[in-house]
C-alpha positions in Angstrom: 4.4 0.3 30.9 1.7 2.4 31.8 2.7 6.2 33.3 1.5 5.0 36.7 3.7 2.1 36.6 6.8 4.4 35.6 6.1 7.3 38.4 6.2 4.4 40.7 9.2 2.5 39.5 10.9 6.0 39.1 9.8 6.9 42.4 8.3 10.2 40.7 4.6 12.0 40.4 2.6 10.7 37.5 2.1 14.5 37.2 6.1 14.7 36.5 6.1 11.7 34.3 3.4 13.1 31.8 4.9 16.1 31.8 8.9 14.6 31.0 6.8 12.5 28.1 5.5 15.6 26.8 8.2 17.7 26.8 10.1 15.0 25.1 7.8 14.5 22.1 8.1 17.5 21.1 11.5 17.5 21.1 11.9 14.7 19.5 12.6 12.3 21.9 10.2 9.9 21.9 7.9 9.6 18.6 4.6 7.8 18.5 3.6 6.5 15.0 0.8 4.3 13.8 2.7 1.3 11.5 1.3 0.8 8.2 0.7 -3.0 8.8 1.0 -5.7 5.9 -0.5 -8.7 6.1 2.1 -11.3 7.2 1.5 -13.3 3.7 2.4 -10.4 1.9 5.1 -9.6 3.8 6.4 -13.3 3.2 6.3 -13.0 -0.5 8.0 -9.5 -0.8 10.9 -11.0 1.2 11.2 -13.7 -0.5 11.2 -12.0 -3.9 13.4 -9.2 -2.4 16.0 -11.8 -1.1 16.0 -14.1 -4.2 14.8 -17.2 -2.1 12.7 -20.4 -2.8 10.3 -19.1 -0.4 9.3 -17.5 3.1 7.1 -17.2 5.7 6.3 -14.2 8.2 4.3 -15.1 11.8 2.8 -12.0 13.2 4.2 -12.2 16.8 6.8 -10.5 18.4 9.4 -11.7 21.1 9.0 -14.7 22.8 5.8 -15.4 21.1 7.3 -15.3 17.6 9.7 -18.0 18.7 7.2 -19.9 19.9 5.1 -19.4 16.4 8.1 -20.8 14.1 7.3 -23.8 14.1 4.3 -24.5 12.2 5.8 -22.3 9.0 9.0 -24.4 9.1 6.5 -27.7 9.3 5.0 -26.3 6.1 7.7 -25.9 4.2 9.1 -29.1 5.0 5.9 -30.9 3.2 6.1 -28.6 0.6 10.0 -29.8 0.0 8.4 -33.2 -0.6 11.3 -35.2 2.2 9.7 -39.0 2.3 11.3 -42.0 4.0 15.2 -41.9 2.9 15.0 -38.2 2.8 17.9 -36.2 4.8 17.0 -33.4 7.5 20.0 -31.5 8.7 19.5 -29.9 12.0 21.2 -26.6 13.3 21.8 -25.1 16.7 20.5 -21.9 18.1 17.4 -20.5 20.3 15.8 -20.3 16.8 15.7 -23.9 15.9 15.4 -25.0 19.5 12.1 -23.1 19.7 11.1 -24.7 16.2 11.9 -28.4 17.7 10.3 -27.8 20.8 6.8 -26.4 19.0 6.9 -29.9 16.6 7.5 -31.0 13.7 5.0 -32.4 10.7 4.9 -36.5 10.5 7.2 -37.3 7.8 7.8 -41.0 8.3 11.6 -42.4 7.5 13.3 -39.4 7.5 16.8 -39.0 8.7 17.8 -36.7 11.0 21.4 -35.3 11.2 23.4 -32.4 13.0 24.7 -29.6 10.9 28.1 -30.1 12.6 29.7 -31.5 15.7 28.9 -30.4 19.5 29.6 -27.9 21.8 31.0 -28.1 25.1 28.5 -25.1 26.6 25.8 -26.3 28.9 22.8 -24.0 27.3 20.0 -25.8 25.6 20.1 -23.5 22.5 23.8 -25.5 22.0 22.2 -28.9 22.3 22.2 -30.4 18.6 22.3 -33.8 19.0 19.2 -33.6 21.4 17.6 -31.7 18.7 18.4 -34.1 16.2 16.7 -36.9 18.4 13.9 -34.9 19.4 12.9 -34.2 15.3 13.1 -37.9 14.5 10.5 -38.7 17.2 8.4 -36.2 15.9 9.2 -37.2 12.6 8.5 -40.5 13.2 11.9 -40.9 11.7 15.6 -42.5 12.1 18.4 -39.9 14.4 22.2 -40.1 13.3 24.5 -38.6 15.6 27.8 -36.7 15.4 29.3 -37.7 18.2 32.4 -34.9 18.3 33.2 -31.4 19.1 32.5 -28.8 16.0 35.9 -27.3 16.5 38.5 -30.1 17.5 42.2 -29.8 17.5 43.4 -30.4 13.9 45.3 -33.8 15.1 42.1 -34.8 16.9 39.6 -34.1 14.2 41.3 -36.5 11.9 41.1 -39.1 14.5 37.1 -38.5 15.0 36.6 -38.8 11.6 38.3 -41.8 11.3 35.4 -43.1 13.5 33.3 -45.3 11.1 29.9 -44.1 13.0 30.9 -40.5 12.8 32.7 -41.0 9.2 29.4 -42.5 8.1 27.0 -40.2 9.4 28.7 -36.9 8.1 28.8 -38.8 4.7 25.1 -37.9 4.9 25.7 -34.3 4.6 26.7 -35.0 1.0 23.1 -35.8 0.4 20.9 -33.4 2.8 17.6 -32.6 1.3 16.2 -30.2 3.4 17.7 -28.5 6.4 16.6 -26.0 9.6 19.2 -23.6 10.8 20.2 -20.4 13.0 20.8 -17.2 11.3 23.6 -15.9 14.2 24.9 -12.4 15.0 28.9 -11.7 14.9 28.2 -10.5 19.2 26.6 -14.1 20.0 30.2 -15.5 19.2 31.8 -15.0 22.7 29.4 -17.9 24.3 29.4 -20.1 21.5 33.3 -20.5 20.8 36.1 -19.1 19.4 35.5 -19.3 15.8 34.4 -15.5 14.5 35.3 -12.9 11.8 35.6 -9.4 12.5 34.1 -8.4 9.5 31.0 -11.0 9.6 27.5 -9.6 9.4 26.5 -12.7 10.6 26.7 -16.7 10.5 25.1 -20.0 9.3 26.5 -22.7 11.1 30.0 -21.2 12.0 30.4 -19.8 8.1 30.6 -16.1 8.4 29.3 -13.3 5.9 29.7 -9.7 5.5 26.9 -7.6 4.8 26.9 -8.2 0.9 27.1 -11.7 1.5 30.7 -12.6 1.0 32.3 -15.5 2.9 34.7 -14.7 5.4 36.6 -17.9 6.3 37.3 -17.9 10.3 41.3 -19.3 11.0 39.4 -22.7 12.2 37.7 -22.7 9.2 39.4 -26.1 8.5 39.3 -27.1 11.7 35.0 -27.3 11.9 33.7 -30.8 12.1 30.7 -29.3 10.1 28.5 -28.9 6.5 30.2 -26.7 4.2 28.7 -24.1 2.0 28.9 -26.5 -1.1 26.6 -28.9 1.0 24.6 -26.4 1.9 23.8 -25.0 -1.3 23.4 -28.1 -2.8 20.7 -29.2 -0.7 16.9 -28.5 -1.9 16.2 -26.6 0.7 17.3 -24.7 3.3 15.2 -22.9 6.1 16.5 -20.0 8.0 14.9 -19.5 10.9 15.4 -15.8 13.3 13.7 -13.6 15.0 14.7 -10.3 16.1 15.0 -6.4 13.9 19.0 -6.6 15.2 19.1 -9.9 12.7 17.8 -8.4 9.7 21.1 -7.4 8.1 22.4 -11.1 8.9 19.5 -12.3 6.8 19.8 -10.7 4.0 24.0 -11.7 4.1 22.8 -15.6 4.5 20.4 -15.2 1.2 23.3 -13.6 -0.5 25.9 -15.9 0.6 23.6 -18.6 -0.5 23.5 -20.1 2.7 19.8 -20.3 3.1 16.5 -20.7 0.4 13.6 -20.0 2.7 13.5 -17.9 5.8 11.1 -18.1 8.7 10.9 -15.2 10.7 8.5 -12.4 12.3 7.0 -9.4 11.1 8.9 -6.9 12.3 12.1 -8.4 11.7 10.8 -9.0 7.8 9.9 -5.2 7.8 13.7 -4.1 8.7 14.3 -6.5 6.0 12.6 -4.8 3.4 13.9 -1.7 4.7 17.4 -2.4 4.5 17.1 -4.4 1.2 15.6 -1.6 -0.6 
């Protein structure tokens, strides 16, 4: 905002506004500092070497615009994984991925599309999986399978969901995901999205929880999920992270330990904290 704008929202002098912003430079208040920018592509392959991963890719944008800019990086890396008609796409929840369905994916005819786990019962579009999953195979120009249960049933009624031959046969594709797009979530983000959360966690994938070095921290409904598990995860060729935001950066760098992701799609300020931390 400008100091004009301030005064007037403050409902003081501009006079008494450049005055406060002086006196609080020099006491350290406020700092103003010109950012030794990288170039985006550079940034990307530091943080992917930093962070062990397959690869990554940095869009230089910031707020809603670097949501709004995943999705070509994601489309990229999902030619580059070579999927072709048979191939599996898992699909996450999360304003993350929703933003990357909603910009488009590449045309990738015959792929599969599948949820990363089973629904939620909250209203917010960020929560809606199986639209997601619906929405990627149109753009696709490929085949949606649908999970068709809550993520975190009752033990008694999970058994009987996955009893279900459409739901038993469509999480049997989890057991051969190729590629997949998902969240990187934040330990606070937990109180709208369910019960299921650690203490400890740094951060989630998918409802599995990490501390800051990466270890797993199984949640008490860890056996209750209706969702991939880290073995099916990590055995997949790929697996993009996608989040945007300098508060995530610690929660990345526990999802590359944990193993939980191989590529990571995020902006450039979020990379830099990144970097900072992982030095």
């Amino acid at each position: 905002m400008s100091q004009v704008a301030v005064a007037r929202r403050l409902n003081l002098s501009t006079a008494t506004v450049s005055r406060l912003l002086q006196r609080a430079r020099i006491e350290g208040i406020v700092r103003i500092e010109v950012r030794d920018l990288v170039a985006p592509e550079e940034l990307a392959e530091e943080v992917a070497e930093r962070l062990g991963l397959r690869s990554a890719a940095v869009v230089d944008a910031a707020g809603a615009g670097a949501l709004a800019s995943l999705g070509d990086p994601v489309g990229g890396l999902l030619r580059e994984a070579g999927l072709s008609e048979g191939s599996v796409l898992a699909i996450g929840w999360g304003r993350a991925v929703r933003a990357v369905i909603e910009a488009g994916l590449p045309e990738i005819p015959g792929v599969i599309t599948v949820p990363a786990m089973g629904g939620m019962q909250q209203h917010q579009p960020h929560f809606q999986i199986n639209e997601f999953v619906r929405l990627a195979a149109l753009q696709l120009g490929g085949t949606p399978r649908f999970v068709h249960a809550p993520y975190l049933p009752s033990p008694k009624s999970r058994k009987a969901y996955l009893a279900d031959p459409v739901v038993a046969d469509n999480v049997a594709l989890w057991d051969r995901v190729d590629a997949a797009i998902v969240g990187i979530g934040l330990p606070h983000e937990t109180a709208e999205s369910g019960p299921a959360h650690h203490p400890r966690a740094a951060g989630d994938v998918m409802r599995h929880y990490f501390d800051t070095n990466g270890a797993l921290l199984e949640p008490e409904s860890g056996e209750r999920m209706i969702a991939m598990s880290v073995a099916q995860f990590r055995r997949a060729r790929l697996v993009v992270g996608v989040a945007v935001g300098e508060a995530k950066a610690q929660a990345i760098i526990g999802a590359a330990k944990a193993g939980l992701i191989s590529a990571l799609v995020t902006d450039a300020r979020s990379a830099e904290s990144v970097l900072e931390l992982a030095s």
